[in-house]
C-alpha positions as CSV (number, residue, x, y, z in Angstrom):
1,X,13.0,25.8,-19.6
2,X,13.4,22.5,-17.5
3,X,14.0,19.7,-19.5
4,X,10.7,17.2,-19.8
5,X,12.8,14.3,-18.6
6,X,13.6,14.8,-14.7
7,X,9.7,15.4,-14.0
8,X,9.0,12.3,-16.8
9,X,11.1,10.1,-14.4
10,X,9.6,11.6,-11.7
11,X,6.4,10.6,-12.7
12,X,7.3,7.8,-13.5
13,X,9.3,6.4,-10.1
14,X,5.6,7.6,-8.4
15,X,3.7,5.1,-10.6
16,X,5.8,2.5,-10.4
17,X,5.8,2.9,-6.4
18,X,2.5,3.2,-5.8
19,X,1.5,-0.2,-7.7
20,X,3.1,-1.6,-4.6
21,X,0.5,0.0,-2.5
22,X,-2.4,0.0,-4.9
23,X,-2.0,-4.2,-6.2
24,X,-2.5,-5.4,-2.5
25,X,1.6,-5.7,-2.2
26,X,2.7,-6.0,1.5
27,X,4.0,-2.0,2.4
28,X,7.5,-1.6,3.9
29,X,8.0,-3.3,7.3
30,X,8.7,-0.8,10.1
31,X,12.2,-0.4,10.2
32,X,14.7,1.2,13.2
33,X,13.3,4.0,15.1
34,X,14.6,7.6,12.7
35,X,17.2,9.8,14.4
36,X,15.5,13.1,15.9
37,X,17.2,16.3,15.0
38,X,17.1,19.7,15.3
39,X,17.4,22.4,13.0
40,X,16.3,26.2,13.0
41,X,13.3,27.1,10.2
42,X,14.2,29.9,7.9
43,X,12.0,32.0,9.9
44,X,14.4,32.9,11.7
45,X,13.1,32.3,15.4
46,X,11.4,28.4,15.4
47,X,13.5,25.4,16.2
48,X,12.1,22.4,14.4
49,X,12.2,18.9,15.1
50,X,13.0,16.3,12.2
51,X,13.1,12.7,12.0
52,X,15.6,11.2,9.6
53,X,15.7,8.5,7.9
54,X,18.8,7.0,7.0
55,X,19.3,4.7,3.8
56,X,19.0,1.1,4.6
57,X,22.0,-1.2,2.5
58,X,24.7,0.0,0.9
59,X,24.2,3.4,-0.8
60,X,27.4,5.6,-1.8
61,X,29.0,8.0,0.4
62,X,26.7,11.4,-0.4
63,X,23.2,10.2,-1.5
64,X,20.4,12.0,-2.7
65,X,17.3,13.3,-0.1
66,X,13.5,13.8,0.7
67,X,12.0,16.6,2.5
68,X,8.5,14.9,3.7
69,X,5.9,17.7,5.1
70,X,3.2,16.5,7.0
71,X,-0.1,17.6,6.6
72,X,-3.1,19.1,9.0
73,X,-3.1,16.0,11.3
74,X,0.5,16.5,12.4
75,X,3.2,13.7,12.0
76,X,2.1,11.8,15.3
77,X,-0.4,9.2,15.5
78,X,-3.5,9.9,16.8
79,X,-3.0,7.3,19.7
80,X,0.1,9.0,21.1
81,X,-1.4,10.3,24.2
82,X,0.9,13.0,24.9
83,X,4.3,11.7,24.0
84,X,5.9,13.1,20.8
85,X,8.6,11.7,19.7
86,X,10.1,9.0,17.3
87,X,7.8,5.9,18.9
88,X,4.9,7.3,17.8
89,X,5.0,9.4,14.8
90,X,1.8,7.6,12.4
91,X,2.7,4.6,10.6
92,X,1.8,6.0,7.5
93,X,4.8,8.3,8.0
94,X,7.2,5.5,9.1
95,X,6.7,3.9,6.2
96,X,7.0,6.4,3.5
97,X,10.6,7.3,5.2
98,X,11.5,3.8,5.4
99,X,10.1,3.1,2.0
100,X,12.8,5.9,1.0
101,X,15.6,4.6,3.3
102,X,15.1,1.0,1.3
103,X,15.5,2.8,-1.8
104,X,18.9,4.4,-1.0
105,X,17.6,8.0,0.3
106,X,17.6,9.9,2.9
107,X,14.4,11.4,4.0
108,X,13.6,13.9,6.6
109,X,10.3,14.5,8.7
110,X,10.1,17.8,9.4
111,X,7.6,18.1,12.2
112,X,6.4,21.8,12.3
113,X,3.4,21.8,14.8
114,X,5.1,20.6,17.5
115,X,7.5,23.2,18.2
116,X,5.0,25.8,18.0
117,X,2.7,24.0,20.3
118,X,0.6,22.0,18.6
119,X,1.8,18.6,18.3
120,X,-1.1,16.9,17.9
121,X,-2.2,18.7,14.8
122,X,-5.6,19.7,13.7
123,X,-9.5,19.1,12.6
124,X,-10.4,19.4,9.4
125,X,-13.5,21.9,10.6
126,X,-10.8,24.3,12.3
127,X,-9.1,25.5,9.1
128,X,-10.2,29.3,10.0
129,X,-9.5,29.5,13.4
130,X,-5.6,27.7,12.7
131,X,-3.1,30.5,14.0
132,X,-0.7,32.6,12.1
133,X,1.8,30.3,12.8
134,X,1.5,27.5,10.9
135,X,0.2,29.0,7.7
136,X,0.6,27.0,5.2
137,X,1.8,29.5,2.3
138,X,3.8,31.7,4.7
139,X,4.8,29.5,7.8
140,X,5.7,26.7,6.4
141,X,7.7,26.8,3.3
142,X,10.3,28.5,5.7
143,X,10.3,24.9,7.4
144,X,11.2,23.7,4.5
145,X,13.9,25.8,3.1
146,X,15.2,25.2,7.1
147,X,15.2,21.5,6.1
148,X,17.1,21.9,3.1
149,X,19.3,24.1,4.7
150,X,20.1,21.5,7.4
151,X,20.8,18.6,4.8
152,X,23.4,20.8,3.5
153,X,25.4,21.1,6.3
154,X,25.5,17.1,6.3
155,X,28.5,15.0,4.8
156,X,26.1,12.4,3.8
157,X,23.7,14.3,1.5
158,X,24.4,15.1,-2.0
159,X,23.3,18.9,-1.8
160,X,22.3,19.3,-5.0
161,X,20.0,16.3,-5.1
162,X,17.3,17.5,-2.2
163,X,13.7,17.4,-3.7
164,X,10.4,17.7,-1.6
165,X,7.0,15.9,-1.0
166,X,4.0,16.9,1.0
167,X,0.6,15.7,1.6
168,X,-2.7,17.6,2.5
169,X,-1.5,20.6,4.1
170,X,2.2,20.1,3.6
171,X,1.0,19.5,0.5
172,X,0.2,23.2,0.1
173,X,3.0,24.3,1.9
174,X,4.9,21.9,-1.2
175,X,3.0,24.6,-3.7
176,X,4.0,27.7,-1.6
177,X,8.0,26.4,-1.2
178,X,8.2,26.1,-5.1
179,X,7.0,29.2,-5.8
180,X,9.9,31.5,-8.1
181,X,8.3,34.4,-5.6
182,X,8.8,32.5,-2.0
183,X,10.6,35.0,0.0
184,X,13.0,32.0,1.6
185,X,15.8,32.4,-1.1
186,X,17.0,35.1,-3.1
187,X,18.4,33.0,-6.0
188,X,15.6,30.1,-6.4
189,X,16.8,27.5,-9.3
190,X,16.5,23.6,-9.3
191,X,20.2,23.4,-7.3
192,X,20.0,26.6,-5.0
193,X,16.6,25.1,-4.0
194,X,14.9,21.8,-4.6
195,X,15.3,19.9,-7.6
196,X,11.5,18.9,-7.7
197,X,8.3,18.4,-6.1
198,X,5.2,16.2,-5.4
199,X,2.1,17.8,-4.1
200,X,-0.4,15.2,-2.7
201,X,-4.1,16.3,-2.2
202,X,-3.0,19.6,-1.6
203,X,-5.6,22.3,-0.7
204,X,-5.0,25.0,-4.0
205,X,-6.6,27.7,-2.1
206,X,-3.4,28.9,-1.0
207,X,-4.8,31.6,0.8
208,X,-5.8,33.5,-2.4
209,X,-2.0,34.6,-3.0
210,X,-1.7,32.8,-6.2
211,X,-4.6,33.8,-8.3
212,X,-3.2,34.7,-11.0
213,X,-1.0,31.5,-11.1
214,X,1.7,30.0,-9.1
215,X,5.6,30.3,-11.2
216,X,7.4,27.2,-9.8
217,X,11.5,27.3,-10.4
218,X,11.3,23.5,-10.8
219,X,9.4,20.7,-11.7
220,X,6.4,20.2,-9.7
221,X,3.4,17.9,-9.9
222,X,0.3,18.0,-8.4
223,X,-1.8,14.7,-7.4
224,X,-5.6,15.0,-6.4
225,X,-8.4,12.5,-6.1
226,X,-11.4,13.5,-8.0
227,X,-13.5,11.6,-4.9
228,X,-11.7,13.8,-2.2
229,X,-14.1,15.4,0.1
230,X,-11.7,17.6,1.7
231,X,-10.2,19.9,-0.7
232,X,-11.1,20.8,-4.2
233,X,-9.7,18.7,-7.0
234,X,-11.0,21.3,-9.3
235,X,-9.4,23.9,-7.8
236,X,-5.9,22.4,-8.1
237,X,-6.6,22.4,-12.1
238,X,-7.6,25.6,-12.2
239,X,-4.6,27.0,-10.6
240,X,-2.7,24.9,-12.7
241,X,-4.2,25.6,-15.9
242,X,-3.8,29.5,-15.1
243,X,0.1,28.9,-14.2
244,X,0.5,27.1,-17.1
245,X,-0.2,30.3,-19.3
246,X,2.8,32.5,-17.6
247,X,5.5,29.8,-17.2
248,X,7.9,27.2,-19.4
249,X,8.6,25.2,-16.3
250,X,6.9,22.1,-16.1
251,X,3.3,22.0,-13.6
252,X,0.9,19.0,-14.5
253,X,-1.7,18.1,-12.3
254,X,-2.8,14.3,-12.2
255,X,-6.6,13.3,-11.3
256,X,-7.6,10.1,-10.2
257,X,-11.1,8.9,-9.6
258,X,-9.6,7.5,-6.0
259,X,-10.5,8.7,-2.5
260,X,-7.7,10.8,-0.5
261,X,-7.3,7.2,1.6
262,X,-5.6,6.2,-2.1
263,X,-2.0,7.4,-1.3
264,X,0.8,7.4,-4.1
265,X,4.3,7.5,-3.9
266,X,6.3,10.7,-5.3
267,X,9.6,12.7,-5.6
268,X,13.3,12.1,-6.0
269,X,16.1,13.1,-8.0
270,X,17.4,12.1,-11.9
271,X,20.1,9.5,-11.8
272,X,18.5,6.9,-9.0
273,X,15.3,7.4,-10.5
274,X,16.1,5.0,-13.8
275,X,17.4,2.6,-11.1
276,X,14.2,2.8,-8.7
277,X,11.8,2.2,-11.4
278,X,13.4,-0.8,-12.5
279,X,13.6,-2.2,-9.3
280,X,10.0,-1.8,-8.4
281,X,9.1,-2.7,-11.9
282,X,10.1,-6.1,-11.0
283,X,9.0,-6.3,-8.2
284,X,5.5,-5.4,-9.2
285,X,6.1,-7.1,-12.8
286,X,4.3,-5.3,-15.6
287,X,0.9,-6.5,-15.7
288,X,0.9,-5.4,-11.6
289,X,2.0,-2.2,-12.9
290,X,-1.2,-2.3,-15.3
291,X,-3.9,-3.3,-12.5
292,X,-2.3,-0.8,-10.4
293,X,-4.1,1.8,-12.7
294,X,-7.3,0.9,-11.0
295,X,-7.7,0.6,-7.1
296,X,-9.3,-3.0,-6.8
297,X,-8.7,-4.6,-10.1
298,X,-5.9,-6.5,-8.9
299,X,-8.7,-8.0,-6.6
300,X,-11.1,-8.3,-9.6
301,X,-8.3,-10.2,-11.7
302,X,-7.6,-12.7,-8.9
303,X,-11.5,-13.4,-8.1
304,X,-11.6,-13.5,-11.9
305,X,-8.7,-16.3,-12.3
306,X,-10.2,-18.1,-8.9
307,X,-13.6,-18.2,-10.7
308,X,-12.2,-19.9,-14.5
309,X,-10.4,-22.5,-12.2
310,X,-13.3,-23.7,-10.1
311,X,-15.6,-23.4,-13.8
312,X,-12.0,-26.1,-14.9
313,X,-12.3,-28.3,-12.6
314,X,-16.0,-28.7,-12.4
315,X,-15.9,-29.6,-16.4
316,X,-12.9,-31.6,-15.2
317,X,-15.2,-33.9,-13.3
318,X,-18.1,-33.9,-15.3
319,X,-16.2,-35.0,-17.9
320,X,-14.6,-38.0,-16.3
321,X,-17.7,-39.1,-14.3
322,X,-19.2,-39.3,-18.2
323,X,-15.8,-41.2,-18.8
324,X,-16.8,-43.8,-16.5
325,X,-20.7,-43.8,-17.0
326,X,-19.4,-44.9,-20.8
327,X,-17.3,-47.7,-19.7
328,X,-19.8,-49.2,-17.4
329,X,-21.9,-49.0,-20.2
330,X,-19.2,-51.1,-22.6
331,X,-18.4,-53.6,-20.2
332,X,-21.6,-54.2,-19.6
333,X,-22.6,-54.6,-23.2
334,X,-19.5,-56.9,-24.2
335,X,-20.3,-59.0,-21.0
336,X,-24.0,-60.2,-22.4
């Protein structure tokens, strides 16, 4: 059984991020430009592209790593116009890695459209007409395991400290790569493979291959928006509910009443997690972390406050125009 506290700090590092996102906080600035590599997918025939992300400030020699999947749309913006490349993968994306890099990770965008000719990604209408080979619970989770791979072979990762984080799609693909039955490695555990995963708004479908539950080998956690239009937050419980009755290893599934535009923040690895959380802790200071709980109330609070100071002051001057009106009042008395 995995031990409750990896996927307790795990939770906890995505909370405590997010309430810089979700209080109104300015996001990371766009930093350099990530490094493109290349690496081959476990599939055994695709050469991918990634993006890294190196840490920004001092870090130690090895540091720990993200694996970010994108989801439907494809890591580019949707204003690159044909050029594919570093300059204009979506801002969104630049800042999660930098927002990693700034913590003392490195993180890896692993794009796996492009490659197979579709670098610009796809509609949300053409889900059944998507070719074979980017399917999201066979296709890609070999991406990922080609992404772990890769960070192995590099003198600055710590290879036992690789976790993963996808949205939408990649989101999926996140479900499908932590699957004990993924056909990627022979010997799955929490250091052959990742040590944990985030699932953001993930579709749950999962092409009806995990009916009768999904087994992850390590801690995973689902986040879905109960107001998401595009996939089925009830879905996601149900497959997590069923899982829950055939494994010990830790699956929870967190529902917001938010909007898939609501992003959170999610995954990395046991001993930088204490140090993250504290840092964006103050940063965010605790009452931020307790608007954050709410999209908007941070807003609410400060109209709130604005609204008792104007109410102040107005009493403020009432009471000294009164003040005065009295002491006209006197001086005009004593002077008869």
């Amino acid at each position: 059984m995995i031990s409750v506290r990896p996927l307790a700090l795990f939770h906890a590092a995505a909370v405590a991020a997010a309430a810089l996102l979700l209080i109104g906080a300015t996001p990371p600035p766009l930093g350099p430009l990530p490094e493109r590599v290349t690496f081959p997918s476990a599939d055994g025939q695709t050469t991918l592209i990634g993006y890294v992300f190196k840490p920004e400030g001092p870090h130690p020699a090895k540091t720990p790593a993200v694996v970010m999947m994108h989801g439907r749309a494809g890591p580019y913006s949707s204003l690159a116009e044909g050029r594919y490349d570093a300059s204009t993968l979506s801002q969104r994306h630049q800042k999660w890695g930098h927002l990693w890099a700034q913590q003392g990770y490195l993180a890896i965008l692993v794009d796996g459209f492009g490659p197979r000719g579709f670098p610009q990604g796809f509609t949300h209408q053409s889900y059944k007409e998507r070719p074979e080979s980017v399917n999201e619970v066979t296709v890609r989770p070999l991406d990922a395991y080609g992404a772990l791979a890769y960070l192995r072979t590099r003198n600055d990762v710590a290879a036992d400290r690789i976790a993963l984080q996808g949205w939408s799609n990649g989101a999926s693909a996140t479900l499908a790569t932590m699957s004990s039955a993924t056909p990627a490695l022979k010997s799955l555990s929490p250091t052959s493979g990742f040590r944990g995963a985030m699932a953001f708004y993930p579709g749950c479908g999962l092409k009806g291959k995990f009916k009768a539950g999904l087994i992850p080998y390590a801690p995973l956690r689902v986040f879905v928006g109960t107001a998401d239009e595009e996939i089925s937050p009830q879905e996601c419980s149900d497959l997590v509910d069923e899982s829950r009755k055939r494994t010990d290893v830790l699956l929870e599934v967190v529902r917001k009443e938010i909007q898939r535009q609501v992003k959170t923040l999610g995954i990395a690895t046991k001993d930088d997690l204490a140090r993250l959380e504290s840092k964006l802790t103050k940063q965010t200071g605790a009452k931020a972390k307790s608007s954050a709980s709410k999209p908007g109330s941070n807003g609410r609070a400060a109209k709130k406050k604005t609204a008792k100071k104007a109410t102040a002051k107005k009493s403020a001057k009432k009471s000294a125009k009164k003040s005065t009106t009295s002491t006209k009042k006197a001086a005009s008395k004593a002077a008869s």
